[in-house]
C-alpha positions in Angstrom: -21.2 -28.4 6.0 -20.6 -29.3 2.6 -22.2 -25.7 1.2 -18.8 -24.2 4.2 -16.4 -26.4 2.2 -16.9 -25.3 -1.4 -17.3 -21.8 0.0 -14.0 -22.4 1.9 -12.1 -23.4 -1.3 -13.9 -20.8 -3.5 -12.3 -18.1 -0.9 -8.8 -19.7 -1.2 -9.2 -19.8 -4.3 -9.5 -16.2 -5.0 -7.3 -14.9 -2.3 -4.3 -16.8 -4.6 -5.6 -15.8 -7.5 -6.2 -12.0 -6.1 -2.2 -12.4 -4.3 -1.0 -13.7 -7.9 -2.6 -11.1 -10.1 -1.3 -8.6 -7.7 2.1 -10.2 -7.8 2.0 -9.9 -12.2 0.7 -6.0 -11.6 3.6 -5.1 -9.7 6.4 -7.3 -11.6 5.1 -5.7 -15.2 5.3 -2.0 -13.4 7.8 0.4 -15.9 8.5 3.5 -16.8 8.6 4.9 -12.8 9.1 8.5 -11.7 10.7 8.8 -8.4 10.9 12.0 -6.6 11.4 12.1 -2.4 10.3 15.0 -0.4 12.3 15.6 2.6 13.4 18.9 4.3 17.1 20.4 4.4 17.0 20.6 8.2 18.0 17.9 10.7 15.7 17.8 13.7 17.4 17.1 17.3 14.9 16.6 19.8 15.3 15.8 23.5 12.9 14.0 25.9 13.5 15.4 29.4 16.1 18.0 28.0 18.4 20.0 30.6 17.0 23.3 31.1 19.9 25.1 30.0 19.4 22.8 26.8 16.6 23.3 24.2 13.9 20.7 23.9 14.1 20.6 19.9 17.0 22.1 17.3 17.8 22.0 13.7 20.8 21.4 11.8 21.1 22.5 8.2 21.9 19.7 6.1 21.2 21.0 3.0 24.4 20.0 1.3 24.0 17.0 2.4 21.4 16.3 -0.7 19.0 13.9 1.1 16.4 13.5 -1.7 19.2 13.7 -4.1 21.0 10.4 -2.6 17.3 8.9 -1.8 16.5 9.3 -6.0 19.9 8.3 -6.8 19.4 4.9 -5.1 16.1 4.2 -6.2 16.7 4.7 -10.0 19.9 2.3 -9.5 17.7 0.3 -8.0 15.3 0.2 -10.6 17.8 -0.1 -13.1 19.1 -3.0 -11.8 15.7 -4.6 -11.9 15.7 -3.8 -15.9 13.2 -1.2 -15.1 13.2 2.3 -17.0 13.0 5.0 -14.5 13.8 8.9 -14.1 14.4 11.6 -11.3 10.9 13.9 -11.9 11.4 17.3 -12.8 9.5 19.6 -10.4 9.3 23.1 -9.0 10.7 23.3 -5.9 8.4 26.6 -4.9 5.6 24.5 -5.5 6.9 21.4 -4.0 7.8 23.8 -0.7 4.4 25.3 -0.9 3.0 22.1 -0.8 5.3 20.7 2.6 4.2 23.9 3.9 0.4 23.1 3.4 0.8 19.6 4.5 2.4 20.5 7.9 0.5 23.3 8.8 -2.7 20.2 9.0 -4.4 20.0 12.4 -2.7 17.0 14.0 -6.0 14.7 13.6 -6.1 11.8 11.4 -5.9 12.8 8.0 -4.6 10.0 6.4 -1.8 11.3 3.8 -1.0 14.6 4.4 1.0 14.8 0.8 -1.9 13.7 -0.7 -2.5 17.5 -1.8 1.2 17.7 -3.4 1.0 14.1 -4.7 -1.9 15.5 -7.4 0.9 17.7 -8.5 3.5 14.8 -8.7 1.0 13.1 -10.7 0.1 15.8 -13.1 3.9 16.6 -13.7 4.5 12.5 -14.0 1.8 12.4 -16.9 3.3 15.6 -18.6 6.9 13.4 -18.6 5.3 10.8 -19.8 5.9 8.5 -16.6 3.5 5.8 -16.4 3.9 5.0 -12.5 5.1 7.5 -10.0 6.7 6.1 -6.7 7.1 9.2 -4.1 8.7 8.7 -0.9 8.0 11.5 1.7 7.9 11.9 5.8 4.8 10.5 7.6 4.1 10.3 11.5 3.2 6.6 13.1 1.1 7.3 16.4 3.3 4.4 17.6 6.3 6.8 17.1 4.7 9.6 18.4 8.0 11.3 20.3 9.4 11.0 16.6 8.8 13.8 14.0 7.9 13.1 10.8 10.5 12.3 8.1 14.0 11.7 9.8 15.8 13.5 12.7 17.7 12.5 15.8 15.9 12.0 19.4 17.8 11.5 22.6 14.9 10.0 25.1 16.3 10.4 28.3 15.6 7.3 30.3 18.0 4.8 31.6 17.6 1.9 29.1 17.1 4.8 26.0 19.6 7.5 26.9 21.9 7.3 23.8 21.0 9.1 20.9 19.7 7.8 18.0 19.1 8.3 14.2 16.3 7.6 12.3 13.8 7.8 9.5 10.2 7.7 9.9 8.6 8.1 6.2 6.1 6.6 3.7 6.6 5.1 0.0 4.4 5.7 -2.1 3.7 4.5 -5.8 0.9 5.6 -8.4 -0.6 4.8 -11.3 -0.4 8.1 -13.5 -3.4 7.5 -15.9 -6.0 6.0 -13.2 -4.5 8.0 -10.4 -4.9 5.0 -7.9 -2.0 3.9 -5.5 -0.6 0.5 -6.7 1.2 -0.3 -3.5 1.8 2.3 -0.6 4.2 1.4 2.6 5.3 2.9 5.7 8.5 2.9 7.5 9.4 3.5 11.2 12.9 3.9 13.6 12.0 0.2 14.1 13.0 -0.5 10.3 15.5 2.3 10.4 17.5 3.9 12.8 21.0 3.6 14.6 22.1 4.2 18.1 25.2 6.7 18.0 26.3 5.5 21.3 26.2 9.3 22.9 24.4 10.1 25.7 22.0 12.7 25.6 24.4 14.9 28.0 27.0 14.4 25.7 24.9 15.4 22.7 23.4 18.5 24.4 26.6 20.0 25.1 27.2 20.3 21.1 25.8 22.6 18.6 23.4 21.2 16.0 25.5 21.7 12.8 28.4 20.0 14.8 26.6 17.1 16.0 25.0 16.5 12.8 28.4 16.9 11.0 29.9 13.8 13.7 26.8 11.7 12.2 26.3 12.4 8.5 27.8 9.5 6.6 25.5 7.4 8.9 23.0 9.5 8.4 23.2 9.1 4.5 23.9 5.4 4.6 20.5 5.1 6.2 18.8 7.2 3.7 20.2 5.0 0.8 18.7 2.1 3.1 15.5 3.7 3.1 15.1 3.4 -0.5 15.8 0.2 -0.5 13.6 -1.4 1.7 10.9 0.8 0.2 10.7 -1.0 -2.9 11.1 -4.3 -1.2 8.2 -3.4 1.1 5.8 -2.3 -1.4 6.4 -5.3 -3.2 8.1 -3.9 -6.4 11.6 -6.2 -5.4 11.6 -9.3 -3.4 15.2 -9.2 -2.3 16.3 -7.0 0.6 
């Protein structure tokens, strides 16, 4: 019994000490290159669609900027946590190549899909002399399943879920650029981030895509700014919401 007791406190012991060192790791992290990977095109999808409606359609959104206002509000974040940090300059063939390649995966469990284009974050991180790169990009929850990836909007046709709804469904990611280990990685579902537009899914299947998007997009971007800011609070990099 004695022998249980010292082995007890020697665990406790080194779970603090392991929580605390971690704690230091992430508070001394600097010099961060942010970059977001999200698509120009705002999924609709409906559960139990019509039949005179589609099942799924896309909206462009491309002037709405989502990675743009996703970077912009992580480096204020940063810099608001006295913490040097810089949008990452890539090339967006290559970064469309990679989404490409990471959709086109067999739906299996493959852990990160963006692992692939991650490698060339990393390398393109180094060559900017980052020395932690924190990528935020979509990522599926088998929890979320009628959800894709990244950030759309779903109508589920069922009495108690008919309205349509917002949301993000996405992973944050952040790196060490010389070990090229993740520090801290964290994902985040409709449960942390989505709204209820208050429209049935009649009402939303009897507009166009681009319209119903338009009726939605300042919501739409507020929850993107939202999204980078509980990412840093959930990987542990700020501990105020």
């Amino acid at each position: 019994m004695k022998h249980l007791f010292f082995l007890f406190v020697a665990t406790f012991l080194a779970s603090c000490a392991t929580t605390s060192d971690t704690k230091n790791k992430l508070d001394s992290v600097d010099n961060i290159s942010v970059v977001s990977v999200f698509d120009d095109a705002l999924p609709i999808k409906y559960l139990n669609a019509p039949v005179t409606k589609a099942k799924e359609d896309t909206a462009d959104v491309t002037t709405w900027s989502i990675n743009n206002t996703i970077t912009t509000e992580l480096l204020n974040s940063f810099k608001g946590m006295n913490k040097k940090a810089f949008a990452l300059e890539v090339d967006s063939t290559i970064v469309q190549q990679g989404k490409n390649e990471a959709r086109a995966l067999k739906d299996i469990y493959l852990g990160n899909r963006y692992q692939g284009l991650e490698q060339y974050f990393l390398s393109q991180a180094e060559k900017q002399g980052a020395q932690y790169l924190f990528v935020i990009h979509p990522m599926g929850d088998e929890n979320f399943a009628a959800y894709r990836a990244g950030y759309g909007m779903l109508c589920q046709a069922e009495a108690t879920k008919g309205d349509l709804e917002a949301y993000f469904l996405m992973r944050a990611v952040l790196w060490n650029v010389k070990t090229r280990e993740v520090e801290t990685r964290t994902t985040l579902t409709p449960a942390d981030l989505a709204f209820r537009t208050g429209r049935t899914c009649r009402e939303a299947s009897r507009l166009t895509p681009d319209k119903l998007a338009s009726l939605y997009k300042d919501q739409v971007l507020e929850l993107a700014k939202k999204s980078a800011d509980l990412a840093i609070v959930r990987t542990g990099l700020s501990k105020t919401r």
